[in-house]
C-alpha positions in Angstrom: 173.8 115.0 -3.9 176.3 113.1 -6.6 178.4 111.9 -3.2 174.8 110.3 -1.5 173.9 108.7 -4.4 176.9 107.0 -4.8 177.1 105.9 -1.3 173.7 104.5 -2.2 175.0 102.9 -5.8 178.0 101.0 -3.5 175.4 99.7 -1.2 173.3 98.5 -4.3 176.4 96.9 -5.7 177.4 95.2 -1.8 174.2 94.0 -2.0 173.3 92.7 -5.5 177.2 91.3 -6.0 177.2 90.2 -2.8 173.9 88.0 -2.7 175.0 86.5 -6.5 179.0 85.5 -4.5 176.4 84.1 -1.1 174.1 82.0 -3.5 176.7 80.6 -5.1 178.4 79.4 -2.0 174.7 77.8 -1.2 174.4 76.2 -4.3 177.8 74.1 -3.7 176.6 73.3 -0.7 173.4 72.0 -1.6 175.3 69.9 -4.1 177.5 68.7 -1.3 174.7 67.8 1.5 172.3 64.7 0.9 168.7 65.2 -0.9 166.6 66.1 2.1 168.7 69.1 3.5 168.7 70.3 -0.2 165.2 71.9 0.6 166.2 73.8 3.7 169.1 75.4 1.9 166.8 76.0 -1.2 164.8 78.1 1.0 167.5 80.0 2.6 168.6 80.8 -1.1 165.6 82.3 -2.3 165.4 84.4 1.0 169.1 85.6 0.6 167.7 86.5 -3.2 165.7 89.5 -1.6 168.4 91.1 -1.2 169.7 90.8 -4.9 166.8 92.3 -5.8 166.8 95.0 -3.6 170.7 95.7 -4.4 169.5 96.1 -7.9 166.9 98.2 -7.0 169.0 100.7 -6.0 172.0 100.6 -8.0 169.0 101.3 -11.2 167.5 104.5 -9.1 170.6 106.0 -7.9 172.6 105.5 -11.3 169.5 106.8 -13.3 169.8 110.0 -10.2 173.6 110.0 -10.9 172.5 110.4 -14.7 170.1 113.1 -14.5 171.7 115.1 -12.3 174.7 115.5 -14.2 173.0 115.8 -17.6 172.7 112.4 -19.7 174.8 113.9 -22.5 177.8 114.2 -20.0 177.7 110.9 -19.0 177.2 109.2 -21.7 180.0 111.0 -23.8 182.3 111.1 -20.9 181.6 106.9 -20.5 182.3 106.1 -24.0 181.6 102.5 -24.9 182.5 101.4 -21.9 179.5 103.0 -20.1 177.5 101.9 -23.1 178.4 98.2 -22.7 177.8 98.8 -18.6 174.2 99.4 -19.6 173.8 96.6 -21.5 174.9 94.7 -19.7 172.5 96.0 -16.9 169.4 95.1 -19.2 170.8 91.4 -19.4 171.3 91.3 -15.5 167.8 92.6 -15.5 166.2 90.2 -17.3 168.3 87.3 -16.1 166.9 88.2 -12.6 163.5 88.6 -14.1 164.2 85.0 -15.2 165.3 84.1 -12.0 162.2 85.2 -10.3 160.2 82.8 -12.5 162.3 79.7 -11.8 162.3 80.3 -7.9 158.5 80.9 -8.0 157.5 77.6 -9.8 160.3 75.4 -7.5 158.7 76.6 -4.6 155.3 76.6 -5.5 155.5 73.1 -7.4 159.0 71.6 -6.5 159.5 72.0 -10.2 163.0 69.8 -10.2 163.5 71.1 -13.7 162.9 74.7 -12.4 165.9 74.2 -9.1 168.2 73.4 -11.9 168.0 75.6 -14.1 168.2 78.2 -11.1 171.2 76.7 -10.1 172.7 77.7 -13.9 171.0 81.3 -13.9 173.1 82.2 -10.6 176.8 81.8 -12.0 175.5 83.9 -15.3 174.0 86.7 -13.1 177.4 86.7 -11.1 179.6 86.8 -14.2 176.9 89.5 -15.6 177.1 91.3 -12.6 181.2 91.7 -12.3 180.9 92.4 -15.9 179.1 95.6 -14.9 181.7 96.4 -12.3 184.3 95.8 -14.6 182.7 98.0 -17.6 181.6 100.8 -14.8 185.5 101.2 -13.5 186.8 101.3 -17.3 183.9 104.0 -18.4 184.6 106.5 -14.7 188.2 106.0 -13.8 
């Protein structure tokens, strides 16, 4: 069971780290093309963001199965701080795509300028947030 739900935790993480390293190539070429193709490659962007979300899905229900299944009082003493700061770091990631979610919902709904940019800052901090939490993982379970 611990060996399926880690195959399923590394497919959560290719998907969520993987989306955050995509959008970011998108946003530098949005910034790169003229005005009106901006729009196209805004769209592809919040489609491509689907998949964050679902990557995040599953890394939150096969880490809390890893937990439970191994008893939450191993893990967390055998993580130490590090796991502690993993988690953390988790609930930022959550709220930063919560965040996220808003922004992309008013630019497309309104072509809320204000909203595009400030989605365009949100995407480097969930990336950063996100190797943060590969970072902390590998330093609590090594």
């Amino acid at each position: 069971m611990q060996d399926f739900l880690l195959i399923i935790h590394f497919v959560g993480l290719a998907l969520g780290v993987g989306t955050s390293f995509a959008t970011l190539r998108l946003a530098l070429a949005a910034k790169a093309s003229p005005p009106a193709e901006r729009a196209q490659i805004f769209k592809y962007a919040m489609a491509l963001a689907k998949n964050g979300s679902l990557g995040l899905a599953l890394l939150i229900a096969s880490g809390l199965g890893m937990v439970f299944t191994r008893g939450a009082a191993t893990v967390f003493s055998s993580g130490g701080v590090a796991f502690h700061v993993k988690l953390t770091l988790v609930l930022v990631l959550v709220g930063l795509l919560g965040f996220a979610q808003v922004l992309g919902k008013r630019a497309r709904e309104k072509q809320d300028a204000q909203a595009m940019a400030t989605l365009a800052k949100v995407g480097p901090a969930m990336l950063v947030t996100g190797l943060g939490i590969v970072v902390a993982a590998v330093l609590a379970f090594h």
